[in-house]
C-alpha positions in Angstrom: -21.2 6.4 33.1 -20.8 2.7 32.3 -23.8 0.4 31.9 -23.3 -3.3 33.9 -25.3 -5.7 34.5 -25.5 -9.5 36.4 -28.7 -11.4 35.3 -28.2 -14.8 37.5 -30.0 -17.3 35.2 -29.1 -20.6 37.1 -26.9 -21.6 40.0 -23.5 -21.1 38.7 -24.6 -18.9 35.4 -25.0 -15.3 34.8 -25.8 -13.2 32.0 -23.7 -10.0 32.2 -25.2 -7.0 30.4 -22.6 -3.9 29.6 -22.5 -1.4 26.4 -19.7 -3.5 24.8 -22.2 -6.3 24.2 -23.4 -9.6 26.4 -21.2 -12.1 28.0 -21.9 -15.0 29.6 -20.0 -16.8 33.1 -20.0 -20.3 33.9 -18.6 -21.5 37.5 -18.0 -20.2 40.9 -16.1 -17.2 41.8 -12.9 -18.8 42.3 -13.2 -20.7 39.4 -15.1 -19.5 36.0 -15.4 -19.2 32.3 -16.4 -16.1 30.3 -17.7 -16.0 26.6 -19.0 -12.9 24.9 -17.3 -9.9 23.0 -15.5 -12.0 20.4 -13.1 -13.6 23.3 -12.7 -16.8 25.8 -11.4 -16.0 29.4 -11.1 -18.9 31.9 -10.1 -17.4 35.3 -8.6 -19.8 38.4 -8.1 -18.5 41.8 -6.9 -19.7 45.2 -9.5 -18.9 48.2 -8.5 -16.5 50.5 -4.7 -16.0 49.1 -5.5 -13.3 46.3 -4.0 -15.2 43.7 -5.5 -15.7 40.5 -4.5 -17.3 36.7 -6.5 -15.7 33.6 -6.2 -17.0 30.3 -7.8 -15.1 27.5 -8.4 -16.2 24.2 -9.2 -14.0 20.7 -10.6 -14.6 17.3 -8.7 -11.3 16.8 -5.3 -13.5 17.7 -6.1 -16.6 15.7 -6.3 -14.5 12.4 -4.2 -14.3 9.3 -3.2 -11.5 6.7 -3.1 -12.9 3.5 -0.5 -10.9 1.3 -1.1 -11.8 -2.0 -4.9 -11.6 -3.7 -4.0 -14.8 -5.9 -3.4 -17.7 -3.1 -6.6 -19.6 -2.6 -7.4 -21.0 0.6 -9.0 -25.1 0.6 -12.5 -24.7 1.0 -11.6 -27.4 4.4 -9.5 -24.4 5.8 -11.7 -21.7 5.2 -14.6 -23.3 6.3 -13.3 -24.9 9.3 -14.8 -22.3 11.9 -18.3 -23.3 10.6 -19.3 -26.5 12.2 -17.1 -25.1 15.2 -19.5 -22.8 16.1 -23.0 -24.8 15.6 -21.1 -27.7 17.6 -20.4 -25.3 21.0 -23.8 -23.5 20.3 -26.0 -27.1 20.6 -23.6 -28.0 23.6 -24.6 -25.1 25.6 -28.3 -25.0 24.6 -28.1 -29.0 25.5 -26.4 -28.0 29.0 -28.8 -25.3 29.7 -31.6 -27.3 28.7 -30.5 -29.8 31.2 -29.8 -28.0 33.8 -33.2 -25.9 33.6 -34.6 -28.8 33.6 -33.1 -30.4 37.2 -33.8 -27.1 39.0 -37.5 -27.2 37.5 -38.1 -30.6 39.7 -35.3 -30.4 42.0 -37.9 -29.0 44.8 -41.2 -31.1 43.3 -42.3 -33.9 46.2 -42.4 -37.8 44.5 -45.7 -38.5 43.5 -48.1 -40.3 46.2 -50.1 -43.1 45.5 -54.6 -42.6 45.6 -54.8 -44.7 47.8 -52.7 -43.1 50.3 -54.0 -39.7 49.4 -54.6 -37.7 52.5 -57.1 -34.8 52.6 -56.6 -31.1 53.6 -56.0 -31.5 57.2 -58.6 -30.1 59.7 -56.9 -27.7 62.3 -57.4 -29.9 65.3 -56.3 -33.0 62.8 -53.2 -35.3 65.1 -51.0 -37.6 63.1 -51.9 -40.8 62.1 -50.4 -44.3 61.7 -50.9 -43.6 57.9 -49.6 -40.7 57.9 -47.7 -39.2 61.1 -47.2 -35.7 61.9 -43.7 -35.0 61.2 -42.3 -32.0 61.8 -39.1 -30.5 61.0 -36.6 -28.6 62.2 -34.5 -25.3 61.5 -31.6 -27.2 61.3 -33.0 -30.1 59.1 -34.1 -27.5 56.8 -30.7 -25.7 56.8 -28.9 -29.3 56.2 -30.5 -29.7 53.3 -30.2 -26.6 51.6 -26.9 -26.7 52.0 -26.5 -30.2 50.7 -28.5 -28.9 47.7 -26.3 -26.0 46.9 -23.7 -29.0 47.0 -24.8 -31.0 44.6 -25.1 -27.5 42.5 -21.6 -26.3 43.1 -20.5 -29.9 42.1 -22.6 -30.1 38.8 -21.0 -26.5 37.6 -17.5 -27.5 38.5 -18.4 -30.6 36.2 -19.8 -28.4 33.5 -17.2 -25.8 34.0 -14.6 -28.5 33.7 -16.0 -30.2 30.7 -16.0 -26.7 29.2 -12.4 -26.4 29.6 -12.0 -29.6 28.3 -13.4 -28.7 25.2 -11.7 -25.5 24.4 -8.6 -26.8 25.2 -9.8 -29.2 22.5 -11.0 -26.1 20.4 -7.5 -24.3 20.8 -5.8 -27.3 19.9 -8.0 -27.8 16.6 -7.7 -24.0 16.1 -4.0 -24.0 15.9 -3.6 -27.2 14.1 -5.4 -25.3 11.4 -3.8 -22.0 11.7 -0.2 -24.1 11.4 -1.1 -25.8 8.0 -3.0 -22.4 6.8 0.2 -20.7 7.7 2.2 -23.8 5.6 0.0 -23.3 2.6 1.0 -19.7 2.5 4.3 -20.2 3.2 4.5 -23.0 0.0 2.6 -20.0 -2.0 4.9 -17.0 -1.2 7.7 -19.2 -2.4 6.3 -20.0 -5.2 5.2 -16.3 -5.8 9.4 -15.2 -4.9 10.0 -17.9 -7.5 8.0 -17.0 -10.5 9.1 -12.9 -10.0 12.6 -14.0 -9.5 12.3 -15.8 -13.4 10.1 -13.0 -14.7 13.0 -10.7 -13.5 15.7 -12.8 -15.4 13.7 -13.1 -18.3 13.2 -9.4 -18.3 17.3 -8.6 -17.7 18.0 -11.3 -20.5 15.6 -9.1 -23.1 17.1 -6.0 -21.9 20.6 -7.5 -22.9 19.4 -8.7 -26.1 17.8 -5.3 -26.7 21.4 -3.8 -25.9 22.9 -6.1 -28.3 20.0 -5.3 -31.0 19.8 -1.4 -30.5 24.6 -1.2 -30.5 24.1 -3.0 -33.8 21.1 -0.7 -35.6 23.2 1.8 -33.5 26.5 1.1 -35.4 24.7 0.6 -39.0 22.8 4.0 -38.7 25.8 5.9 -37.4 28.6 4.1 -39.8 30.2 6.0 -42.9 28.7 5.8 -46.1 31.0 6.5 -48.8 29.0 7.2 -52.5 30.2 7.7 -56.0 28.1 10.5 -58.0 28.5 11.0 -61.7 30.5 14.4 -61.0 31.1 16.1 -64.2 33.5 15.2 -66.9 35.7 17.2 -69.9 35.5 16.3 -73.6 38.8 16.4 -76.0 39.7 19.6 -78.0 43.2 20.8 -79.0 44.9 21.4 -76.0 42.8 18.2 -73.5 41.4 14.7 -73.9 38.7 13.3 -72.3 38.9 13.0 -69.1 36.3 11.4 -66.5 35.7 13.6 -62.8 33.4 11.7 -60.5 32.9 12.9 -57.0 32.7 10.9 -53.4 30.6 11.5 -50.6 30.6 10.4 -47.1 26.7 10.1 -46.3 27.0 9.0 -43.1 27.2 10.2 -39.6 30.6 9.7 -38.2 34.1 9.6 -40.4 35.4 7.4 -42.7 39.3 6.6 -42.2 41.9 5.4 -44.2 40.0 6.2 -47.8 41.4 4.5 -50.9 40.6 4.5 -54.4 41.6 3.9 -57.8 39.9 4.8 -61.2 40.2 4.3 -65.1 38.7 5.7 -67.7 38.5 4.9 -71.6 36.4 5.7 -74.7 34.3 2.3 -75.2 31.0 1.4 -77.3 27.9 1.7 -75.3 25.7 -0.1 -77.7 26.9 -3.6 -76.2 25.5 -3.0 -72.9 23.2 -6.1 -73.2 26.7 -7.9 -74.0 28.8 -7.0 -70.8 31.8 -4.6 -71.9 35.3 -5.7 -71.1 37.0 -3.6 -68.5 40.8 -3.1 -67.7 41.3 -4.6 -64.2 41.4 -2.1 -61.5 44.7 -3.8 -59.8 45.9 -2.5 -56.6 44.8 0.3 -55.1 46.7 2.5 -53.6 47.0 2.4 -49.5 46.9 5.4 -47.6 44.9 7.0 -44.5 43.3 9.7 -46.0 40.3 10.5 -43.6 36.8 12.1 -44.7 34.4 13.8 -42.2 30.4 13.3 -42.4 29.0 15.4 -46.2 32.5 15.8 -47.0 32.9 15.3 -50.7 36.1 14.7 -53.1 36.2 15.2 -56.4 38.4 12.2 -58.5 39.9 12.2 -61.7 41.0 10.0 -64.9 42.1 11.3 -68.3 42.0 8.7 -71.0 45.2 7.4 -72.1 45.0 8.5 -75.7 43.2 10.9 -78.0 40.9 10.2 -80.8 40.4 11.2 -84.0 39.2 14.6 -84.2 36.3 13.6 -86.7 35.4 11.3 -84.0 35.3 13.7 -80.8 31.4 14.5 -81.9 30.1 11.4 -82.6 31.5 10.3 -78.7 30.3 13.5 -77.1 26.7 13.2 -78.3 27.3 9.0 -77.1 25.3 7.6 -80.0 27.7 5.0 -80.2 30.8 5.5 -78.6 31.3 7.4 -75.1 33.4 7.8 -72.5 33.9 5.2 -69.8 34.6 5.7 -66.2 35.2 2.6 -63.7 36.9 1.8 -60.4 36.7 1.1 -56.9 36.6 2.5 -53.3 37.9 0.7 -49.8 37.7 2.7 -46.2 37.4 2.0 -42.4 34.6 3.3 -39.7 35.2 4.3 -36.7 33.5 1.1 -35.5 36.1 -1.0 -36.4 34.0 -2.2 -39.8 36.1 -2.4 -43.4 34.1 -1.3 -46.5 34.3 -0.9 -50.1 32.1 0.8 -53.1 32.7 -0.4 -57.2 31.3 2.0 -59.4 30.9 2.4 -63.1 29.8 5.2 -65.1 29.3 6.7 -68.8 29.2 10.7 -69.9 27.6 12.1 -72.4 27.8 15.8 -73.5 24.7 18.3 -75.1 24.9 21.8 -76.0 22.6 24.0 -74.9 22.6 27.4 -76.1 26.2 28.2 -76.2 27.6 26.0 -73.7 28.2 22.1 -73.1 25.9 20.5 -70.5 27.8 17.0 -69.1 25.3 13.9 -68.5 26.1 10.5 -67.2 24.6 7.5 -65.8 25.5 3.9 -64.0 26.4 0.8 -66.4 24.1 -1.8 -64.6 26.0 -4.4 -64.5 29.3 -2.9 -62.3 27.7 -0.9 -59.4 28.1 -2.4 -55.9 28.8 -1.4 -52.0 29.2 -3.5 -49.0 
């Protein structure tokens, strides 16, 4: 069962007692205000007709979810309920005090003078001209406790309606504050909406840059890559001359298209390579769309024009001075729409091992280059 209980302190106020906490009522039946349990109810009523207005007030109502952990509330705002709450608590100890007070000497008699002091009277005491015998009625007596609880009901009506008064002063504070509260985080969740919506276009602008970035490295590490290697080469005996056989290689990951190339070849003094040697010009190369797939290699060839003394063939095998010569250049498409080219230059050499000619060769430094 549910615990209740009315404590009547003074006329018009009543401590109520339940298990959800203590309350406290103000006024007459008709008309009253209620405090306690973390709510305000004022309650109006007509006499007689049944009819009754109840307005009811929350703390629970007034409060506000603050979405993001970052706003920061003026210490003004936050603090605003402080002073609030000492101000209605000094008004009702000040009210109670006053009113304890006026029922504490509403019934005392005015003080009478020593000199008009009268003794205990003596039971067969009359009245006297000092002091007559005056006594009173029922009715005199009920007159004036009824114009007693008068002057009561009128002094809670006054304290009830200065009450109202005050929190109708309190709501209107209340949601003065609540509006600009609810400003300031309005101001600050715009702001917030703002500063993601340029973090977001700052992050899509990276991502496209990153895009552009990661197609280019895409394109160089995926391109063609055609190479010249030093292949292998023939030296001159009765029935050849020397001829030059270097090999290319596509060393990248996709094809190469339209591959074309020209190369020349001559006997020529390596001992000038710190003078640069004099090379033919290449001229035009020769257009055509032959394709080559990723690893594939092809092997290119270039006879010199005429033969040498046979006396001389050894001397330019072994290189010592002489040797033979091998220079040209390569041009080709990738698939990504890029136009390359490759110059190469390169000298043979031959040694005999055992019974057989091993070929050698190398890269003159100063005509080797690739786009």
């Amino acid at each position: 069962m549910g615990f209740y209980r009315r404590i009547k302190l003074l006329p018009g106020v009543t401590l109520n007692l339940s298990r959800g906490g203590v309350s406290t009522s103000v006024g007459a039946r008709e008309a009253h205000f209620t405090a306690g349990h973390g709510k305000a109810r004022t309650t109006v009523g007509l006499p007689g007709s049944g009819l009754s207005y109840k307005h009811i007030e929350s703390a629970a109502d007034n409060a506000l979810k603050v979405t993001a952990s970052t706003i920061e509330v003026p210490a003004e705002i936050s603090k605003g309920n402080a002073w609030r709450g000492w101000l209605w608590t000094l008004l009702m100890i000040a009210i109670l005090a006053t009113i304890g007070y006026s029922v504490a000497n509403a019934d005392e008699p005015p003080a009478i003078p020593d000199a008009y002091a009268v003794k205990s009277p003596e039971p067969d005491r009359r009245g006297t001209s000092l002091q007559p015998l005056v006594i009173q009625q029922p009715a005199d007596l009920e007159h004036a406790r009824n114009e007693r609880e008068t002057a009561w009901s009128s002094i809670g009506l006054a304290i009830l309606t200065g009450l109202l008064f005050l929190a109708n002063l309190w709501l209107i504070s209340e949601g003065r504050r609540v509006s600009t509260r609810q400003a300031l985080d309005t101001q600050r969740a715009i702001a917030e909406q703002t500063r993601a919506a340029d973090e977001m276009h700052a992050v899509a602008e990276a991502t496209k840059n990153n895009a552009v970035l990661m197609s280019g490295m895409l394109q160089k590490q995926m391109r063609a890559y055609i190479s010249v290697e030093v292949g292998t080469a023939a030296f001159q005996n009765q029935h050849l001359r020397f001829e030059a056989m270097p090999t290319l290689t596509n060393n990248g990951l996709t094809p190469a298209r339209n591959v074309c190339f020209k190369i020349l070849s001559d006997i020529l003094d390596g001992r000038e390579i710190q003078h640069p040697l004099e090379f033919a010009e290449i001229g035009h190369l020769i257009i055509n769309d032959m394709g080559m797939a990723p690893r594939q290699s092809l092997t290119i060839r270039r006879v010199v024009a005429n033969r040498v003394p046979d006396g001389d063939v050894g001397d330019i095998m072994e290189g010592n001075s002489r040797r033979l010569f091998a220079w040209g250049k390569v041009t080709y498409d990738d698939v990504f729409g890029g136009s390359w080219e490759t110059n190469f230059c390169l000298s043979y050499w031959f040694l005999k091992v055992g019974d057989e000619w091993k070929v050698f060769g190398n890269f003159y430094p100063k005509h080797n280059n690739s786009t």
